[in-house]
Backbone bond lengths (Angstrom), bond angles and torsions (degrees), N, CA, C in turn:
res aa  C-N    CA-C-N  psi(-1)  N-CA   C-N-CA  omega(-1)  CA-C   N-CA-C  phi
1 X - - - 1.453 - - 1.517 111.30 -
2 X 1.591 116.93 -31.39 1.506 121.69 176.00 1.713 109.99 -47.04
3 X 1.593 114.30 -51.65 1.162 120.05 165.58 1.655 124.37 -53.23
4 X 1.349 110.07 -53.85 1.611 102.77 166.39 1.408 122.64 -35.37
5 X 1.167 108.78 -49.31 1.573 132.10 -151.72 1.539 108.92 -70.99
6 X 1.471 96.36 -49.45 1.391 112.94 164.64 1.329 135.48 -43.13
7 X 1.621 100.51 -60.77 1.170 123.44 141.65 1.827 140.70 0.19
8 X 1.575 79.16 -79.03 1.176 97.08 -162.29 1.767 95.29 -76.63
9 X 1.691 120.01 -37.62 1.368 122.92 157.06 1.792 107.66 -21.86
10 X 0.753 106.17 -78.52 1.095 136.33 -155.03 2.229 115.15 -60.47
11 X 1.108 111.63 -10.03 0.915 144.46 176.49 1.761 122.18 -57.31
12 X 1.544 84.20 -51.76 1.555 94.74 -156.44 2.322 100.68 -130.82
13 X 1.679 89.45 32.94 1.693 92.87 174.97 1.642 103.33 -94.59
14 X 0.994 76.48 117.14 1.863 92.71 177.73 1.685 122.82 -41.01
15 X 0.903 96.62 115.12 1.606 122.95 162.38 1.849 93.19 107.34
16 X 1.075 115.72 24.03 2.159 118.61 -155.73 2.046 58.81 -135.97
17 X 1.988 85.17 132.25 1.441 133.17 158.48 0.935 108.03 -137.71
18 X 1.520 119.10 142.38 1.322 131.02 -168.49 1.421 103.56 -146.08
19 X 1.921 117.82 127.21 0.807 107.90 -142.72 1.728 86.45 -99.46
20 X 1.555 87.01 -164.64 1.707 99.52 -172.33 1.550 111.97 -77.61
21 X 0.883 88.87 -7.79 1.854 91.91 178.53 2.186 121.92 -86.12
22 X 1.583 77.26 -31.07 1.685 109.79 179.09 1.693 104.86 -74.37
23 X 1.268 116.05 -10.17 1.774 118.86 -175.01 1.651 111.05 -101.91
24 X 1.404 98.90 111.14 1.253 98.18 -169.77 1.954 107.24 -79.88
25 X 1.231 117.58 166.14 1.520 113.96 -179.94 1.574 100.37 -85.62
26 X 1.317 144.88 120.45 1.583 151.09 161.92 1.540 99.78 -73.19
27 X 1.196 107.18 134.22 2.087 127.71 154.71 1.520 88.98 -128.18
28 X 1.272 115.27 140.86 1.505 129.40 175.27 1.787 95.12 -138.96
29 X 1.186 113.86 105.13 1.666 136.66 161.60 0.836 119.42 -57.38
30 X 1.710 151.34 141.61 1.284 144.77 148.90 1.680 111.01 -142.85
31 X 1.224 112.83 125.92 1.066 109.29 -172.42 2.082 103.38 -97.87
32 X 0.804 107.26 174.69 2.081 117.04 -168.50 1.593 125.87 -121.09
33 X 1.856 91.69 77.50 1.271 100.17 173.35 1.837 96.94 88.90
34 X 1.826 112.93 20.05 1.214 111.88 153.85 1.215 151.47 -72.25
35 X 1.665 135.59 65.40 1.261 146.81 -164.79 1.856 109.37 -9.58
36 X 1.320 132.19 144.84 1.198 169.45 96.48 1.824 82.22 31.17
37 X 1.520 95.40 -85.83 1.488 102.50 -162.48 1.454 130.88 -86.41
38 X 1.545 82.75 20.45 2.061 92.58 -177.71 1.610 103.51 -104.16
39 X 1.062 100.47 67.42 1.550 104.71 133.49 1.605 113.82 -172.47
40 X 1.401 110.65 -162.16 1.240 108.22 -168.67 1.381 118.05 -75.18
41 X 1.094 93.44 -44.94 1.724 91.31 -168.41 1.843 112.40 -78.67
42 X 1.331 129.78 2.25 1.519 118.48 137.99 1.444 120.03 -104.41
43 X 1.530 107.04 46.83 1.530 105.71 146.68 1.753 103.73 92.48
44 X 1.398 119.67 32.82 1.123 98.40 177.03 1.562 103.64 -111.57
45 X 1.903 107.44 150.64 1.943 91.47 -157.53 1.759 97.92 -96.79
46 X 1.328 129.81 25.09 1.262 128.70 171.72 1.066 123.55 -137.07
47 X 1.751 136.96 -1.70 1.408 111.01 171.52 1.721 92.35 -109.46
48 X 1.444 68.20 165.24 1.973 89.27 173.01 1.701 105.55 -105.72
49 X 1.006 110.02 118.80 1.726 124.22 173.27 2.058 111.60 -137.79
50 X 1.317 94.01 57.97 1.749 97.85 -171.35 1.572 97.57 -51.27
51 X 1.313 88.70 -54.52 1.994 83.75 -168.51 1.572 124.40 -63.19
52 X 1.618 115.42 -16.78 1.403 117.45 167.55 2.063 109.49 -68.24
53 X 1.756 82.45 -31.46 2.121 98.77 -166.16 1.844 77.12 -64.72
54 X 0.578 119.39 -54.39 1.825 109.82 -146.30 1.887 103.96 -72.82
55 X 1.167 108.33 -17.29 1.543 114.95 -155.27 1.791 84.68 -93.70
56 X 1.156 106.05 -37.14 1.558 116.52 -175.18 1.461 100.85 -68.72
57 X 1.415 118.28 -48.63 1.517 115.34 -174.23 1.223 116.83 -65.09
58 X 1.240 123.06 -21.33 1.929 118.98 -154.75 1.625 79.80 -140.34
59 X 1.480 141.14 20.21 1.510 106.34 158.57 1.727 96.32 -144.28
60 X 1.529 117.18 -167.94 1.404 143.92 -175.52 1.861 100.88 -52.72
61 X 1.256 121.36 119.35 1.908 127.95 -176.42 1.548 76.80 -128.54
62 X 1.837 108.45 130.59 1.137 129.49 166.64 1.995 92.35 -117.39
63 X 1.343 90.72 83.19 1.912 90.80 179.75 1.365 99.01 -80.28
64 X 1.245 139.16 -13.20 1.760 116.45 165.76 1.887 123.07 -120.41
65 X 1.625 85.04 48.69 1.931 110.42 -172.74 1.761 85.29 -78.08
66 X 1.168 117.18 138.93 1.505 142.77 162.11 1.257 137.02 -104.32
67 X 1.158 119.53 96.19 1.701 118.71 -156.65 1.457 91.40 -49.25
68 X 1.708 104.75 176.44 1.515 113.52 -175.89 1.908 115.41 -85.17
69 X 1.673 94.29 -19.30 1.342 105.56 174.57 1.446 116.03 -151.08
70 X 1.170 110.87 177.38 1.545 104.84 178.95 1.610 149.21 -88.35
71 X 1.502 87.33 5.23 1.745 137.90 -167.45 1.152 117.92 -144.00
72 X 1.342 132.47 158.35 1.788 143.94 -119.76 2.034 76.35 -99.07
73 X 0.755 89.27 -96.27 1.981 103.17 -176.86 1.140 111.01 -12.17
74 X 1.742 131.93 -63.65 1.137 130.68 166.85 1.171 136.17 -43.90
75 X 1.612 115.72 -44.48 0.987 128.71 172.51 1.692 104.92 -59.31
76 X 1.187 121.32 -66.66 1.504 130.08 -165.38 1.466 95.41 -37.25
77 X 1.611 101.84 -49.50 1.798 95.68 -151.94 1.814 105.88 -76.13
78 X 1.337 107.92 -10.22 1.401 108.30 178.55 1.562 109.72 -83.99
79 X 1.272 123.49 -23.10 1.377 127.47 152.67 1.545 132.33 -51.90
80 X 1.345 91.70 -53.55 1.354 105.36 172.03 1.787 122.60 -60.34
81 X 1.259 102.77 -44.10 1.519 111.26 -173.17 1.724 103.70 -116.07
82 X 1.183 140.02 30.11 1.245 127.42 -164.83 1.271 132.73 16.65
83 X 1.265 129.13 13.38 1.222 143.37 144.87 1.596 138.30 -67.97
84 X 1.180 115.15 146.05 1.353 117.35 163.87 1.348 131.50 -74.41
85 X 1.020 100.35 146.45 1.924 85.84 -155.64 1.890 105.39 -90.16
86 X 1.177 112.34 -2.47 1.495 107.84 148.94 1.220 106.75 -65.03
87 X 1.665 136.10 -11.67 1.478 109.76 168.55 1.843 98.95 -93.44
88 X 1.328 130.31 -22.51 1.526 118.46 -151.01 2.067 90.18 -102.95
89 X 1.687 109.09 -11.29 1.218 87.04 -160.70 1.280 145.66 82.63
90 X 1.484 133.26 22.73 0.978 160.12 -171.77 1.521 110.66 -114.17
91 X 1.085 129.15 69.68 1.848 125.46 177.63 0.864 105.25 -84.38
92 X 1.133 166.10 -126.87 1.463 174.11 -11.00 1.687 106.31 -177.44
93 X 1.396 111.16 173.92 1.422 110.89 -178.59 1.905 97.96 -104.79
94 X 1.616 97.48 137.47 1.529 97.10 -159.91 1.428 127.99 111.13
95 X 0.923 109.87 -15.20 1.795 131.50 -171.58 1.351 85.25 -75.73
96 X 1.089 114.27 156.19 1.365 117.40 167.05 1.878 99.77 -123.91
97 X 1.356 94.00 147.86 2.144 99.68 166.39 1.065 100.91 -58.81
98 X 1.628 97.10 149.04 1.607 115.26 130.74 1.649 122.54 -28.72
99 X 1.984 81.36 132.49 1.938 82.69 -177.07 1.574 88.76 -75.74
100 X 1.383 129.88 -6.97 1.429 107.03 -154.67 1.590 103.90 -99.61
101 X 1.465 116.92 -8.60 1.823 130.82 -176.00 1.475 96.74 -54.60
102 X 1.415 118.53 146.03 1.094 126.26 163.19 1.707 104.85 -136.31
103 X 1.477 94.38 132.69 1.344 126.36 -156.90 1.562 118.38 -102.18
104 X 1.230 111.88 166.99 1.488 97.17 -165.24 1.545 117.00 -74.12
105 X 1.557 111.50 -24.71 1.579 127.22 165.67 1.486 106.79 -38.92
106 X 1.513 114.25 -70.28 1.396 112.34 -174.44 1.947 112.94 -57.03
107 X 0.961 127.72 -30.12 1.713 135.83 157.39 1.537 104.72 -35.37
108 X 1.278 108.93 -83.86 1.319 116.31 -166.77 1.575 113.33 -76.63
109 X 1.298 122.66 -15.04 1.293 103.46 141.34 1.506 147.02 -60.34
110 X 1.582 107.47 -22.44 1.168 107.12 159.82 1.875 127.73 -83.39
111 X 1.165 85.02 -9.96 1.630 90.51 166.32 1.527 132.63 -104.45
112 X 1.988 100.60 20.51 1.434 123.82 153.46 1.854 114.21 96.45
113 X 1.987 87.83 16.85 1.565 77.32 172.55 1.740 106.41 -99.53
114 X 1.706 95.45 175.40 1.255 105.54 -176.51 1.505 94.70 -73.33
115 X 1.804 130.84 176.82 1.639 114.54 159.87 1.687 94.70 -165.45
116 X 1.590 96.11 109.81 1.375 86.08 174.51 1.825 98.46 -130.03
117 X 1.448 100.39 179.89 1.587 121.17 -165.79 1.012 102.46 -126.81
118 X 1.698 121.44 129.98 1.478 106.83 -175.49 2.043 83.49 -150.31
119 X 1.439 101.44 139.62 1.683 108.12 174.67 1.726 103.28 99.58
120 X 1.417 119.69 -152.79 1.393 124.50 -176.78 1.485 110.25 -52.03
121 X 1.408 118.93 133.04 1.767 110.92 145.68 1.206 120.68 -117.24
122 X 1.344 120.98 -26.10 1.932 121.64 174.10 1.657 108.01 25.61
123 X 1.027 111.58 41.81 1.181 121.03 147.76 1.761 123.25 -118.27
124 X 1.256 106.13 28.36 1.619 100.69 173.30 1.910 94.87 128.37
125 X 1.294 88.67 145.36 1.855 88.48 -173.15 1.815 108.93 -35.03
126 X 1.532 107.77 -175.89 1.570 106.31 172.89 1.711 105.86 -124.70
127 X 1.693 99.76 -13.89 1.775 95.29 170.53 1.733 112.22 -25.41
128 X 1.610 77.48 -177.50 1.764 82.06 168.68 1.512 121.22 -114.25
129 X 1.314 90.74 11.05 1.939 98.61 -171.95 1.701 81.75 -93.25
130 X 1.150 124.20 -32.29 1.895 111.26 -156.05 1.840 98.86 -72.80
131 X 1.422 94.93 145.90 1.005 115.00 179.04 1.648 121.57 -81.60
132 X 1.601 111.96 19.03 1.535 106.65 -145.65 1.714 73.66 -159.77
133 X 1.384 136.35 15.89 1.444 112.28 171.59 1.604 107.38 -94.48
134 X 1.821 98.68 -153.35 1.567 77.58 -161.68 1.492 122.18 -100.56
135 X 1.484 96.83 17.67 1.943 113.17 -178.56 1.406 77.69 -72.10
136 X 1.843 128.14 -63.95 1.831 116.83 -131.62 1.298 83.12 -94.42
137 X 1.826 138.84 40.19 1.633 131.22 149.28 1.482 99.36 -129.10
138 X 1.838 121.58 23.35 1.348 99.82 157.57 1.022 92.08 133.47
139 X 1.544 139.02 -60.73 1.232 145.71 -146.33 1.582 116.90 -64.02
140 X 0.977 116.11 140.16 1.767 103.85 -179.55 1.371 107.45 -104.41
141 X 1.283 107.53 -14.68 1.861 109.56 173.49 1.543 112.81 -158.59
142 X 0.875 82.07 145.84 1.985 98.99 177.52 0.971 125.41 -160.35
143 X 1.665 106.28 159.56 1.625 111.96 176.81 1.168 101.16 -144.62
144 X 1.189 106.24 96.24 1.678 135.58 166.29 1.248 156.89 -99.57
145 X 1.325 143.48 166.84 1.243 141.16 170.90 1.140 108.87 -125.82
146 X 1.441 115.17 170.71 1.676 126.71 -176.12 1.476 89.95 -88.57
147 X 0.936 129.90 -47.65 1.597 130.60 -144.73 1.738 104.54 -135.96
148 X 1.735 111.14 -153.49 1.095 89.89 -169.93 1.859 98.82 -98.56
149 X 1.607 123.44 -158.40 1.401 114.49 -158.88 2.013 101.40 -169.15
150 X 1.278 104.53 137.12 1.660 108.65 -164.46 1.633 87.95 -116.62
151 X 1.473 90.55 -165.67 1.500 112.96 -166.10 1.820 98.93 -65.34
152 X 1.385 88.56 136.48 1.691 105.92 176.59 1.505 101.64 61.11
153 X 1.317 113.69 50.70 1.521 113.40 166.50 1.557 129.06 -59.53
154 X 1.027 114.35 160.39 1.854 129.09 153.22 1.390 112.76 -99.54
155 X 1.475 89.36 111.16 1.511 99.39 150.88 1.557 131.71 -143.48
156 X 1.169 113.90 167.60 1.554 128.42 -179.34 1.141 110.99 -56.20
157 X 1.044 132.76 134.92 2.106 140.10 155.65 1.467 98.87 -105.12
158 X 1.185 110.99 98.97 1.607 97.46 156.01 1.469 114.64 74.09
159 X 1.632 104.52 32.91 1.749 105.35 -163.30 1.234 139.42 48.41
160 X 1.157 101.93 -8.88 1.659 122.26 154.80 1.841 116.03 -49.39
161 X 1.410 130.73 139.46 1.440 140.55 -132.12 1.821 76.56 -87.79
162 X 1.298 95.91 138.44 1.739 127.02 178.42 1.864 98.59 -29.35
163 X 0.959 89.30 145.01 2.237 102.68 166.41 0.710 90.95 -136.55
164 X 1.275 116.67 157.61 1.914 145.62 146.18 1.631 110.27 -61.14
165 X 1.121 90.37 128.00 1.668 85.87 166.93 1.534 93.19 -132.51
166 X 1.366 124.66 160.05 1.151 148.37 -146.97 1.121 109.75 -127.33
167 X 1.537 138.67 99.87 1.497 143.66 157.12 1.405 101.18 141.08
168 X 0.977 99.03 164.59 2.231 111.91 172.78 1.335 95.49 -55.00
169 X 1.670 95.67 142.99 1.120 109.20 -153.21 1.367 121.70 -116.86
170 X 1.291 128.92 32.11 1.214 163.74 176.80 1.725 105.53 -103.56
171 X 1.322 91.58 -48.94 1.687 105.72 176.84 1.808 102.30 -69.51
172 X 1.297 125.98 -53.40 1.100 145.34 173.70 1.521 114.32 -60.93
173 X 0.937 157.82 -3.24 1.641 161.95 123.55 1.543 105.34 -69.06
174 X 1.147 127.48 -55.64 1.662 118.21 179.35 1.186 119.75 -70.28
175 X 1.654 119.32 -3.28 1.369 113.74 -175.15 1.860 87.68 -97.18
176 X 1.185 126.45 -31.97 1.535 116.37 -172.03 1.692 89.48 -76.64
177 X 1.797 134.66 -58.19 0.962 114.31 -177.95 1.545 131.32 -33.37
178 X 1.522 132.32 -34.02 0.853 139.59 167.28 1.455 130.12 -91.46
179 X 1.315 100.88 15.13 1.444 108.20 154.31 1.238 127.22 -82.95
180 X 1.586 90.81 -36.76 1.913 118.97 -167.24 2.200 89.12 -68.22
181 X 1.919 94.46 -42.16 1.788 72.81 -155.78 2.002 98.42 -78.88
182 X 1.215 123.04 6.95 1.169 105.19 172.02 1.681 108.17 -94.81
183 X 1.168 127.86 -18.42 1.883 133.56 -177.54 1.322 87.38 -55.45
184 X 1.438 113.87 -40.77 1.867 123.16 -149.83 1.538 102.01 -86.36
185 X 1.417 130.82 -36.90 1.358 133.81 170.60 1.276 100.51 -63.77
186 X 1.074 121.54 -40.62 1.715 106.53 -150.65 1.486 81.52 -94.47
187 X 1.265 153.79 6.99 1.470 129.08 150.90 1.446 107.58 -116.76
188 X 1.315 123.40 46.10 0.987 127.05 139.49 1.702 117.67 82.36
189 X 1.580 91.53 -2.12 1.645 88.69 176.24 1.896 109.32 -96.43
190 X 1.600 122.74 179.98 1.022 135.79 169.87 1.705 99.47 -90.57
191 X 1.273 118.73 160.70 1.583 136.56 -176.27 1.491 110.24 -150.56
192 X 1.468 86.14 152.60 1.692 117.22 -178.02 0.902 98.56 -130.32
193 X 1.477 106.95 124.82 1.399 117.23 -161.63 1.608 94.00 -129.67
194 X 1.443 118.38 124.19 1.585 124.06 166.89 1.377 112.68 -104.20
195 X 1.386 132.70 121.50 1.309 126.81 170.71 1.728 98.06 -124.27
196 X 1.152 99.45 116.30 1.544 99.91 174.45 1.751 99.20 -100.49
197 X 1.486 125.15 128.88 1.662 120.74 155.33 1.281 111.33 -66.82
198 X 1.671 95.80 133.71 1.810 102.87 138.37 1.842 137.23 -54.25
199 X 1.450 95.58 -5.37 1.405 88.15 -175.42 1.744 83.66 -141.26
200 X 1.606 81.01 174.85 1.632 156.80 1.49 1.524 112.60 -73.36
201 X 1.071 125.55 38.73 1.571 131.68 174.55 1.365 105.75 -76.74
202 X 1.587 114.54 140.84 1.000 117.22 -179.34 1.589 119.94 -90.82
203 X 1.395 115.32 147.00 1.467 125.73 60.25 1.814 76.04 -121.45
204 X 1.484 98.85 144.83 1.556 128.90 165.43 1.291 138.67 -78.04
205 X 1.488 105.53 114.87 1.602 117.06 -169.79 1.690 96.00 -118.93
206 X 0.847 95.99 163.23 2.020 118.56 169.65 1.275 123.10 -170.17
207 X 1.101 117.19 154.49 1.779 127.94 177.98 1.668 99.81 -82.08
208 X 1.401 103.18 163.07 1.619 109.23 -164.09 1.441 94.07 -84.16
209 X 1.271 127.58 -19.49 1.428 89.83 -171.88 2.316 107.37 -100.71
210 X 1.568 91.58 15.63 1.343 83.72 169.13 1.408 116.39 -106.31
211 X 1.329 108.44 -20.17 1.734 115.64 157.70 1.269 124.59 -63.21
212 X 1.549 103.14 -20.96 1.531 118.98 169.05 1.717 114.93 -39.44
213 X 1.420 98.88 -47.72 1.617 115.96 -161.31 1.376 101.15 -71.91
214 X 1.129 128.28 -17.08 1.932 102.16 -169.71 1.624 75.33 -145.73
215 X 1.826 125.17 66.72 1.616 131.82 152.20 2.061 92.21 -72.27
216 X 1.551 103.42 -22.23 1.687 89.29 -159.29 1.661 120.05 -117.40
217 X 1.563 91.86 26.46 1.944 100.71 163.15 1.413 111.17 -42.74
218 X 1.413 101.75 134.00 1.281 108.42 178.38 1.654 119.23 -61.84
219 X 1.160 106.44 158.78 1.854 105.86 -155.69 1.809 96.10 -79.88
220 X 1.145 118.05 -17.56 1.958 125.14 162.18 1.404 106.53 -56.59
221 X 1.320 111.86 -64.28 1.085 105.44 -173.51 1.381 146.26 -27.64
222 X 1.683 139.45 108.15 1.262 105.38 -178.92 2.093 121.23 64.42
223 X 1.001 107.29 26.41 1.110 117.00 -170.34 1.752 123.49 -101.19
224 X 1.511 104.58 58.65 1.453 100.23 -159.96 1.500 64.51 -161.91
225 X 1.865 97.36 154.41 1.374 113.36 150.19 1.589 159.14 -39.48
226 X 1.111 144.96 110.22 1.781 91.56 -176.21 1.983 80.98 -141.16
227 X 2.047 92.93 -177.19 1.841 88.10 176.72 1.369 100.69 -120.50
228 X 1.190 114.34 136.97 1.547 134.05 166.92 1.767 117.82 -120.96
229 X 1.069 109.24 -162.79 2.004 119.87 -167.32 1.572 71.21 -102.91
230 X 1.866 88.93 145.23 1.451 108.93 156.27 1.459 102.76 -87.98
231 X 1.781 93.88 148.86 2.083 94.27 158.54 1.311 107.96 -61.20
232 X 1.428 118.14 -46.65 1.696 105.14 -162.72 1.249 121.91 -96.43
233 X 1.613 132.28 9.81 1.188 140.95 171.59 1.463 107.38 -122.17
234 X 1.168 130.21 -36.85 1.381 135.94 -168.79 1.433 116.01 75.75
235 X 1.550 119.19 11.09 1.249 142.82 -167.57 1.547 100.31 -96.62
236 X 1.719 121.01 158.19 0.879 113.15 148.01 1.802 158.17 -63.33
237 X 1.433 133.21 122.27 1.410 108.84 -152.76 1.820 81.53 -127.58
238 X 1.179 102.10 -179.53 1.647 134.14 172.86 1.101 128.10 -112.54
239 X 1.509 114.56 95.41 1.922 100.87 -162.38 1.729 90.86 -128.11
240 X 0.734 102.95 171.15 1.487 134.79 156.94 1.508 116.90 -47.35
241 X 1.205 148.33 80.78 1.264 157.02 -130.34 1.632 106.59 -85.76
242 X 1.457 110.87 -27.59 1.529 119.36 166.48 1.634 106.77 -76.79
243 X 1.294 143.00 -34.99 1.008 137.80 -170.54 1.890 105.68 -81.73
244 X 1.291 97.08 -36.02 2.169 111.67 166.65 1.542 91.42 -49.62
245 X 1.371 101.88 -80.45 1.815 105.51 -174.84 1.531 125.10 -36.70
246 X 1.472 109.17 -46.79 1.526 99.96 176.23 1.806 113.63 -62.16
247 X 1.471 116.29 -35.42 1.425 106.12 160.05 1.619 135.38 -60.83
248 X 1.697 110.84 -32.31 1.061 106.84 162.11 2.005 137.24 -56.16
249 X 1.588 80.29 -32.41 1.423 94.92 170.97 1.270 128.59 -65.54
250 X 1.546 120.53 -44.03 1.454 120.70 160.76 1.367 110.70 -63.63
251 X 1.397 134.83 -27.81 1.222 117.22 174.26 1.931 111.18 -60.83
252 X 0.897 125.94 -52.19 1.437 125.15 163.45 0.663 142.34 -66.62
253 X 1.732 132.37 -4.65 1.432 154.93 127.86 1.778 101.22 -31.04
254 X 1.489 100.78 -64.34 1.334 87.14 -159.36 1.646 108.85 -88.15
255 X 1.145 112.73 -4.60 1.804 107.47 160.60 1.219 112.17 -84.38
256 X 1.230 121.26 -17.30 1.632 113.10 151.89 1.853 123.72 -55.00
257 X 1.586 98.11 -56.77 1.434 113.86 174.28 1.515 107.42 -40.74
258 X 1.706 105.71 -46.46 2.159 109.57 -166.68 1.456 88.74 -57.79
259 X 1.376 130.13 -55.72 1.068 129.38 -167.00 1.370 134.51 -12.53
260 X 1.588 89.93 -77.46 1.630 131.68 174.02 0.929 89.37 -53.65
261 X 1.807 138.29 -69.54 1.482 131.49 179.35 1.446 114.35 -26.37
262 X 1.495 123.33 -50.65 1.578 129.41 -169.83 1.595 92.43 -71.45
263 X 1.147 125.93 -80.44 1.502 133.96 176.69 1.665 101.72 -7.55
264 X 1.131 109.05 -84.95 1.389 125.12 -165.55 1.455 112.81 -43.41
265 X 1.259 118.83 -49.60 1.529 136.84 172.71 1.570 114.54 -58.29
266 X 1.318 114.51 -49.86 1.859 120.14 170.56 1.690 92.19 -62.64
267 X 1.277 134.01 -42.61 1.443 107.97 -167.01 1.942 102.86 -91.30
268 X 1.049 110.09 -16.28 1.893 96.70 168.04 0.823 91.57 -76.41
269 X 1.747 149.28 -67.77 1.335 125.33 -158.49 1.466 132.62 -58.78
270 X 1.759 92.54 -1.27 1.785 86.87 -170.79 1.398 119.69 85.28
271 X 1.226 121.32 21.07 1.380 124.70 -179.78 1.571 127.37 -117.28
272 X 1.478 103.36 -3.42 1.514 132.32 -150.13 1.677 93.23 -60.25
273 X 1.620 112.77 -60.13 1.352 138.76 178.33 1.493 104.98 -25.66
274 X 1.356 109.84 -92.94 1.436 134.61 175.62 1.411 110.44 -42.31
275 X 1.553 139.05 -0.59 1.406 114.83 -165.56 1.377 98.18 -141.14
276 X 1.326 96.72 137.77 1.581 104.18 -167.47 2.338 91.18 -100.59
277 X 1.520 86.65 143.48 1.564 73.14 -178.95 1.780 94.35 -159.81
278 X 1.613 77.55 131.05 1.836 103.12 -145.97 1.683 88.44 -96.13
């Protein structure tokens, strides 16, 4: 993101043009309510995240990066606008921005990139009447949610009324993200691409064969009670805190997996070079 940032600085210094070749393509990742120490490569001895381990091994680790706040909203909106949200006003998770913030989307749209939003925004509804979704912070297309979102989610296109989309949903935001960044190649512009995940935020869903992977946590492990949201009531329940965890884990298995999906796709298309992806 140091490079984005720069970037995007760098854009609009007077009498400095920068040509189309000089614009690199931005993806900015965020995963939802994803721990520090959940994945492999800082040492955790049960999930599998190869494609986070490998991205960590062979590129840029900011191990003492500081979110902008201490909660989902704040943080977002300090991403979004490089600000602190004691300046935009955003405390809590749910807050929505300032209609009046201008964000780094709306920047680099004027300097001819594509910029779309695809997964969480909790920064203010995603309709099309709200004044705070992610068209009026820049975006020219999205497929979103207000909040966070599980297997076979609903979400918004363009503030247009919720759809179903069908499959894990990590997989399901990177497959529209990479629609958006090929519309955007094939007309010739550069893109900023935001995909925020719904997971590992709770309440916890997974496909069987990613729950598959941790059927054999050790019986220590995690072995005490605790209360979380049910999937099927949205109520509070009492489970077994190792059996919570083995779902959390496939949830980040397979936003690891979307990952690699994005990875893999920027380097067939030929884009791998040119795109910085945070």
């Amino acid at each position: 993101m140091l490079g984005a940032a720069v970037i995007a600085g760098g854009l609009f210094l007077p009498g400095v043009q920068i040509r189309a070749a000089e614009r690199p393509n931005i993806v900015l990742l965020m995963g939802d309510d994803h721990g520090w120490d959940e994945t492999g490569y800082n040492g955790h001895p049960f999930l599998k995240t190869p494609v986070l381990d490998q991205m960590a091994a062979t590129g840029l680790r900011l191990d003492r990066f500081y979110s902008g706040g201490s909660s989902c909203s704040p943080t977002r909106g300090t991403v979004i606008t490089g600000r602190h949200h004691n300046r935009y006003g955003t405390f809590n998770p749910g807050w929505s921005l300032r209609p009046e913030e201008i964000g780094i989307a709306h920047l680099l749209r004027r300097a001819g990139y594509a910029c779309g939003h695809f997964g969480k925004w909790h920064l203010g509804p995603v309709k099309a009447a709200s004044p705070t979704n992610p068209g009026a912070m820049g975006f020219e297309e999205w497929v979103s949610h207000d909040n966070f979102f599980e297997l076979d989610p609903y979400l918004s296109r363009n503030g247009g009324p919720p759809e179903q989309f069908k499959g894990e949903s990590s997989e399901i935001v990177v497959a529209e993200a990479i629609r958006f960044i090929d519309r955007a190649k094939q007309g010739g512009r550069p893109f900023f691409v935001v995909v925020w995940f719904g997971s590992p935020h709770e309440p916890y869903s997974g496909r069987a064969e990613d729950l598959a992977l941790y059927d054999k946590l050790p019986a220590s492990f995690a072995n005490r009670r605790v209360r979380l949201t049910s999937n099927e009531t949205g109520r509070p329940v009492e489970r077994l805190q190792r059996e919570v965890l083995r779902e959390r884990f496939a949830e980040i298995t397979a936003m690891d997996r979307a990952i690699g999906q994005l990875r893999d796709h920027l380097g067939g298309a030929g884009l791998r070079a040119n795109t910085l992806l945070w």
